[in-house]
C-alpha positions as CSV (number, residue, x, y, z in Angstrom):
1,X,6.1,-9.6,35.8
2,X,7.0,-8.9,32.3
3,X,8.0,-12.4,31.7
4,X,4.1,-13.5,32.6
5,X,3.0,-10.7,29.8
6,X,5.4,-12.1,27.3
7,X,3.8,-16.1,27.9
8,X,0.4,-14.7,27.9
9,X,1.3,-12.7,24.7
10,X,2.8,-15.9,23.0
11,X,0.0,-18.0,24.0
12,X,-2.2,-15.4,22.1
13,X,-0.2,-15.8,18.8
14,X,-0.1,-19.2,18.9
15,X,-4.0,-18.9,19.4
16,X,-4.5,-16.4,16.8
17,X,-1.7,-18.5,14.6
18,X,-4.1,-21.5,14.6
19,X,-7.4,-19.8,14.5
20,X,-6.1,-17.8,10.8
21,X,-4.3,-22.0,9.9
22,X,-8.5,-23.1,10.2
23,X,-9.8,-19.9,8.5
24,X,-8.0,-19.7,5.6
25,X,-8.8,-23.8,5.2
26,X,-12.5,-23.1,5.4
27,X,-12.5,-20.3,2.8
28,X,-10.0,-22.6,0.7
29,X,-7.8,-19.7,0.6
30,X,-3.3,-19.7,0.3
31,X,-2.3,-16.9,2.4
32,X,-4.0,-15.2,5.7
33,X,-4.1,-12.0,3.2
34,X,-7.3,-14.0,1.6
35,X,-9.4,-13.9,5.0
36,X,-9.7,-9.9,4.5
37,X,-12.4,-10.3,1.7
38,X,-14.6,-12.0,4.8
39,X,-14.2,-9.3,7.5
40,X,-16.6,-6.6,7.2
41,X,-15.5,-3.0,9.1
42,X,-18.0,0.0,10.6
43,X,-16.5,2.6,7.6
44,X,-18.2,0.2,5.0
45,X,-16.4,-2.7,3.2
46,X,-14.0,-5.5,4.5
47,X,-11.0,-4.8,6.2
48,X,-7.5,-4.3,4.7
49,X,-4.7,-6.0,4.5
50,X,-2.6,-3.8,6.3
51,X,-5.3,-3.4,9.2
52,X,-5.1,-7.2,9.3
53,X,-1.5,-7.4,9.9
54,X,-1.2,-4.6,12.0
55,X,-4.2,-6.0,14.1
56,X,-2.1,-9.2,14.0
57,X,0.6,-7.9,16.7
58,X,-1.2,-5.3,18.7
59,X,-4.8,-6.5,19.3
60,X,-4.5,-10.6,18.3
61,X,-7.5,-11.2,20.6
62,X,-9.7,-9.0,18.7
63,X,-8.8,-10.0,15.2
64,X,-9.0,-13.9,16.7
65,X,-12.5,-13.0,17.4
66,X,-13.8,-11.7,14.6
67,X,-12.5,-14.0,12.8
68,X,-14.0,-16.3,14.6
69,X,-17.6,-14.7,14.2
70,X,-17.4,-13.8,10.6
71,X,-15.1,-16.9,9.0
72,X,-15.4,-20.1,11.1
73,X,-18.7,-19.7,13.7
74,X,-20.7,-18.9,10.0
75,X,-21.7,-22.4,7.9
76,X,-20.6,-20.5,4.5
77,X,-18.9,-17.0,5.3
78,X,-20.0,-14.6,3.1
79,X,-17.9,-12.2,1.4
80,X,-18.2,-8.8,2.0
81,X,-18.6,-5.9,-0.9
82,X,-16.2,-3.6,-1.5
83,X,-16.2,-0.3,0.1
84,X,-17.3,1.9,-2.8
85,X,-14.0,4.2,-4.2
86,X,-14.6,7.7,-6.0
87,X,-13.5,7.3,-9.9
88,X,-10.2,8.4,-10.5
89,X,-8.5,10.9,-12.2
90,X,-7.2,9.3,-15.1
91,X,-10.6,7.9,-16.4
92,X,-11.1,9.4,-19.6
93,X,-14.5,11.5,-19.9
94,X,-16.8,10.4,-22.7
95,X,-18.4,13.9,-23.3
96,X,-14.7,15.8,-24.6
97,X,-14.2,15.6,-28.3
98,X,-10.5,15.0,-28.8
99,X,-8.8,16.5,-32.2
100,X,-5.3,15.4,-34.0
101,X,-2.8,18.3,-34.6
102,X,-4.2,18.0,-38.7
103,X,-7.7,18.0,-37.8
104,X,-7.1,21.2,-35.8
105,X,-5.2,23.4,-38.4
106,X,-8.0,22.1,-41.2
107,X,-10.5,23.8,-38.4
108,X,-8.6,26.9,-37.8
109,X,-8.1,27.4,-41.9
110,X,-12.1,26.7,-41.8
111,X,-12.2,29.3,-39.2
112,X,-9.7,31.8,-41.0
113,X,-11.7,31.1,-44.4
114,X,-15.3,32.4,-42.8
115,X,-13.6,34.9,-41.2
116,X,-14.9,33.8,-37.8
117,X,-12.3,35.9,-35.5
118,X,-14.2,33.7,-32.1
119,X,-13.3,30.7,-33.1
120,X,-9.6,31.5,-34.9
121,X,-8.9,32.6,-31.4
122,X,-10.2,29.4,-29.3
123,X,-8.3,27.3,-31.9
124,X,-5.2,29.4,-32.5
125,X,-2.2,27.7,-29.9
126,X,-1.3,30.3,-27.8
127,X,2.0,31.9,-27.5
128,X,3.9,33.1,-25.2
129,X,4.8,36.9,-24.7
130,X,8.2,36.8,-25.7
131,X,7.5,34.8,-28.9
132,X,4.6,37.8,-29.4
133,X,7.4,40.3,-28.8
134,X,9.7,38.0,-31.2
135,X,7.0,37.8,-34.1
136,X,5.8,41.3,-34.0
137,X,9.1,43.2,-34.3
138,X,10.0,40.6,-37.0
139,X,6.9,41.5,-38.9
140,X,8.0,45.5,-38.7
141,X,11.0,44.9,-39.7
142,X,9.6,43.4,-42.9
143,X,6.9,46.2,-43.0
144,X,4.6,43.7,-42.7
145,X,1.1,44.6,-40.6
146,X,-0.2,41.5,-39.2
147,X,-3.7,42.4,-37.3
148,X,-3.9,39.0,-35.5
149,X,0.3,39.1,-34.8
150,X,-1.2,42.2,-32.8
151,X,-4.1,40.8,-30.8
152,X,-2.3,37.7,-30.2
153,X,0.3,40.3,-28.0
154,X,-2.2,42.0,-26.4
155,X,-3.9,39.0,-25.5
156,X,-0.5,37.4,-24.1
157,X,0.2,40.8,-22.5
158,X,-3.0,41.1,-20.4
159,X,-2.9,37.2,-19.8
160,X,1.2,38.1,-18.0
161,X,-0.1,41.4,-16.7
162,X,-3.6,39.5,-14.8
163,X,-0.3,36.5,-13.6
164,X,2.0,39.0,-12.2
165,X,-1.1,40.8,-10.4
166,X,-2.6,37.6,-8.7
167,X,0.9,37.0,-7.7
168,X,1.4,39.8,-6.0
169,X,-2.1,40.0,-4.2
170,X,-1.3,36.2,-3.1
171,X,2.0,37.4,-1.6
172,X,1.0,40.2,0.2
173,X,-1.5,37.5,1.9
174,X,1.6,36.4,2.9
175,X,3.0,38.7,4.5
């Protein structure tokens, strides 16, 4: 019994085999990868590659057909469109005004010069709390009062404080 279902399975190969040989000579293509671009699927597009292969050795009849109906049946097959893709991530957006290291300190000394504390603390590069910590007690020890030394902690210190209290609500979700 299985040796009938292992003929019948051949014969479909060697059907399929010959029917990809006479497709890929009408589209003038090298490879049976180049048929893909001429069979359209239901989510939009043509098929790919993958799908072709894997449709190859599990359903041969069906790929033999539509290949039939969309490469040799057709006068001139058409090729299909691509399926249309959502943009990627690493496309740059036009909009963002990007600044050199240079250009950034000449806007913060701008920004220091006019006294504008908004905008020295959207361009000033944020530290961490234990370089706050660091540059603060330095600054005492040389008697030195630094206003914006100071902010820059407190800032830092309710930036950690807020962390450690979203991590802590997120684990007890947890538990």
């Amino acid at each position: 019994m299985s040796n009938v279902k292992q003929e019948t399975k051949l014969k479909e190969l060697k059907e399929l085999e010959s029917v990809i040989e006479k497709a890929i000579k009408k589209v003038g293509g090298r490879k049976e990868n180049d048929l893909c671009k001429y069979i359209p699927v239901s989510s939009g597009g043509y098929i790919h590659h993958f799908t072709l292969r894997k449709m190859k050795s599990k359903q041969p009849a069906e790929l033999s057909s539509m290949i039939e109906k969309f490469i040799i049946n057709p006068s001139k097959p058409s090729i299909v469109a691509p399926k249309q893709r959502a943009p990627r991530g690493s496309r740059k957006r036009r909009d963002h005004i990007t600044f050199t290291k240079g250009q950034l300190d000449r806007l913060l000394n701008m920004a220091r010069l006019s006294g504008d504390k908004e905008m020295i603390s959207v361009l000033s590069p944020k530290k961490s709390l234990a370089a706050c910590k660091r540059d603060l007690i330095q600054a005492i020890r040389q008697g030195i009062v630094d206003h914006e030394l100071w902010n820059d902690y407190l800032e830092a210190a309710n930036a950690h404080q807020a962390l450690a209290a979203s991590i802590t609500s997120e684990a007890s979700l947890f538990q």
